[in-house]
VOGU-3710 file (C-alpha; in Angstrom, 3 decimals, decimal comma):
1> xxxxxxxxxx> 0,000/0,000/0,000  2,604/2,217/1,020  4,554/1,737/-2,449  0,814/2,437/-4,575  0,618/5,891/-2,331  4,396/6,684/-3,350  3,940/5,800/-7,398  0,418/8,144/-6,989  2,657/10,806/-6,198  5,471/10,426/-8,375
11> xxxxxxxxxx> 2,727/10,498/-11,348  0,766/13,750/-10,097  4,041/15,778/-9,700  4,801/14,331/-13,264  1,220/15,164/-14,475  0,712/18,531/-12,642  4,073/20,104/-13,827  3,599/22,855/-16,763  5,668/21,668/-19,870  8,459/24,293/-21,017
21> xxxxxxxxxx> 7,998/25,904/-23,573  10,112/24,569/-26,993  11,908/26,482/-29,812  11,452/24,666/-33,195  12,582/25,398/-36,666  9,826/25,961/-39,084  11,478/25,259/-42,301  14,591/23,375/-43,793  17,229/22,948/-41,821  19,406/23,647/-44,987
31> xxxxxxxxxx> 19,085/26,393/-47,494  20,522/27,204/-50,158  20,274/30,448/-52,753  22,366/31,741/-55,781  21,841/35,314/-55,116  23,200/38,206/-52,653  20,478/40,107/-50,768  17,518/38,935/-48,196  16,982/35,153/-47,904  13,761/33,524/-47,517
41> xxxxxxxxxx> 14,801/31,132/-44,344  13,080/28,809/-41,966  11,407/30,816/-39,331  11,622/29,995/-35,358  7,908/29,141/-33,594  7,297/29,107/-30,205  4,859/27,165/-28,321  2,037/29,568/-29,873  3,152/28,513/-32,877  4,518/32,297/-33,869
51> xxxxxxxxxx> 7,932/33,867/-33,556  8,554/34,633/-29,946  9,389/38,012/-29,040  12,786/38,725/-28,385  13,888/36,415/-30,458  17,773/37,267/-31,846  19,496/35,848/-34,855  23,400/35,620/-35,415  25,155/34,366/-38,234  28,352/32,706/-38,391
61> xxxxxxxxxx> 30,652/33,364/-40,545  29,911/36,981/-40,959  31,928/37,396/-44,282  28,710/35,015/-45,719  25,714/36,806/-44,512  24,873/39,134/-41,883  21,265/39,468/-39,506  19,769/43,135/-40,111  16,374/43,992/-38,815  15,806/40,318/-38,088
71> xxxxxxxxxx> 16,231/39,539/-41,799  19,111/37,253/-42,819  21,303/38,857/-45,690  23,595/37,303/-48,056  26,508/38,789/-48,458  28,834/36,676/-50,124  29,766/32,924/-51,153  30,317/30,319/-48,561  28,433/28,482/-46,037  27,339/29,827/-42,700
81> xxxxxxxxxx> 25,213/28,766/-39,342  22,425/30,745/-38,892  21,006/30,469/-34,838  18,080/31,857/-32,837  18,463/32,443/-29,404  15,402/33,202/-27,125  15,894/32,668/-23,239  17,794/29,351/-22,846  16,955/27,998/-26,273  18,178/28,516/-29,869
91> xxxxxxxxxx> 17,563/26,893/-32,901  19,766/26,392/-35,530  19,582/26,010/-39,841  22,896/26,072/-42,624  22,977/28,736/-45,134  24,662/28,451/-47,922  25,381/30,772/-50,612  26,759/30,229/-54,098  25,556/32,730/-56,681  25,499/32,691/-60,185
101> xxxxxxxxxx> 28,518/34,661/-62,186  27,523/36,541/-64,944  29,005/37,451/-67,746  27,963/40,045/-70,485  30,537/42,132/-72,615  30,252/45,853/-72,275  29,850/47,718/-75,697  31,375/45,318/-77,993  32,726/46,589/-81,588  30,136/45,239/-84,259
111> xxxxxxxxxx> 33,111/45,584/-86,792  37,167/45,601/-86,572  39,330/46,784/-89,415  42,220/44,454/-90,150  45,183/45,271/-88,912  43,284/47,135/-85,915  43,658/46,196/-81,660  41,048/46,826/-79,492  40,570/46,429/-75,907  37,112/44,139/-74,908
121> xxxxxxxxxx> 35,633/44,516/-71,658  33,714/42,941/-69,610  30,832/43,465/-67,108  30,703/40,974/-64,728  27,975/40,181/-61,222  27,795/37,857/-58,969  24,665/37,176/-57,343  23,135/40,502/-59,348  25,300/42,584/-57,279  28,379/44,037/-59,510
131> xxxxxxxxxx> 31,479/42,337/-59,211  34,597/42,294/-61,447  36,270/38,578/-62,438  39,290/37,550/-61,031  40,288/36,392/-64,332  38,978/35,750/-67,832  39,742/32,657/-70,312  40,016/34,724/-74,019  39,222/32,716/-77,518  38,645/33,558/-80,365
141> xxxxxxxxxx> 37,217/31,274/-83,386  37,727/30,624/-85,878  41,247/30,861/-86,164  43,360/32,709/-88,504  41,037/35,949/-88,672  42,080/37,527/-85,409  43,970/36,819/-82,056  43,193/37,801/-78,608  45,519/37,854/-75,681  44,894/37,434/-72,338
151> xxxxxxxxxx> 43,998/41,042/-71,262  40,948/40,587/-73,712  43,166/42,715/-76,504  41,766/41,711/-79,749  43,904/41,994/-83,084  42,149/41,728/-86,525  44,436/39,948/-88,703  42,183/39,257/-91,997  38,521/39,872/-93,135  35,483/37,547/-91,591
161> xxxxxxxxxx> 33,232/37,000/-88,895  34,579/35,961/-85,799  33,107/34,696/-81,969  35,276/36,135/-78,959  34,360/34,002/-76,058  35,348/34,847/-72,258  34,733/32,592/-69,753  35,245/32,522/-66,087  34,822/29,421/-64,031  31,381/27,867/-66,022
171> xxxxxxxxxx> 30,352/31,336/-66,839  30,626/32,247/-70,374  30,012/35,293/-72,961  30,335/35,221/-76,249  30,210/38,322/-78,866  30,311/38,176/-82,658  32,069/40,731/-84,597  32,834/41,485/-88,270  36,454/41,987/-89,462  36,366/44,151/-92,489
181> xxxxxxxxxx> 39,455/45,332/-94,710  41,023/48,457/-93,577  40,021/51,792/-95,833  42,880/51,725/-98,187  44,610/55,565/-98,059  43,486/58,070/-100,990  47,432/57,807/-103,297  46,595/61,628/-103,656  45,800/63,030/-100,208  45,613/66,658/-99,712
//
């Protein structure tokens, strides 16, 4: 009898005891994105099922993305923690950022004269943001109508239509321009 009495007690302080309340993630644990600016992440719920107030969120690494306003930000390429903290809890999800590089070429010529050089440039982003590439992979095709070096200096060697291709990692742009014959000189200029 005495041992019944003892176990009715153990299971009313179990029973009677509030629960405390629990921090979940409301999303993927994981997320990934291939642009700079606000991400669209997992929220924290309390046990109302809402973000609690006073809820704070740090990032980790901060060269990756950054916490402003509550909003996660993408900053730059890598992979980061990203944890909410409210009173003795915290939740956690992975960021990670790789955007897109892309390539377009700024003003190309439409036509070269033989014999001519011109400098090709290149506008580059990453993640829509502006950005300018480490380095650049020049070609030309097809060969035998012009040359390009590796600071993107193009020399027209004889008349066609040629593709100038720069590339940076899996990136790519590609322009097409005509190489004409140079304006012969007048024999009897003034």
């Amino acid at each position: 009898m005495r041992r019944t009495a003892m176990l009715v007690a153990v299971l009313a302080a179990c029973t009677s005891s509030e629960p405390q309340p629990q921090l979940a993630l409301d999303g993927p644990a994981r997320v990934k994105v291939d642009t700079l600016g606000k991400v669209d992440g997992p929220h924290a719920v309390g046990p109302e099922g809402v973000e609690p107030e006073g809820l704070v969120w740090s990032v980790t690494p901060d060269h990756v993305a950054r916490v402003e306003d509550g909003q996660v930000i993408a900053i730059g390429r890598g992979e980061a923690m990203v944890t909410g903290n409210w009173h003795d809890q915290q939740v956690q999800w992975e960021l990670v950022v790789e955007p897109t590089v892309t390539l377009a070429f700024d003003d190309p010529p439409a036509e070269i004269e033989v014999g001519d050089r011109r400098k090709l440039a290149i506008q580059a982003t990453i993640g829509g943001q502006p950005a300018i590439p480490v380095s650049l992979d020049w070609s030309v095709e097809p060969d035998g109508i012009a040359v390009i070096d590796e600071d993107g200096v193009l020399e027209a060697r004889a008349a066609g239509t040629i593709w100038v291709t720069a590339k940076h990692g899996t990136s790519e742009a590609m322009a097409e321009i005509d190489v004409v014959p140079a304006d012969p000189e007048p024999a009897n200029a003034p």
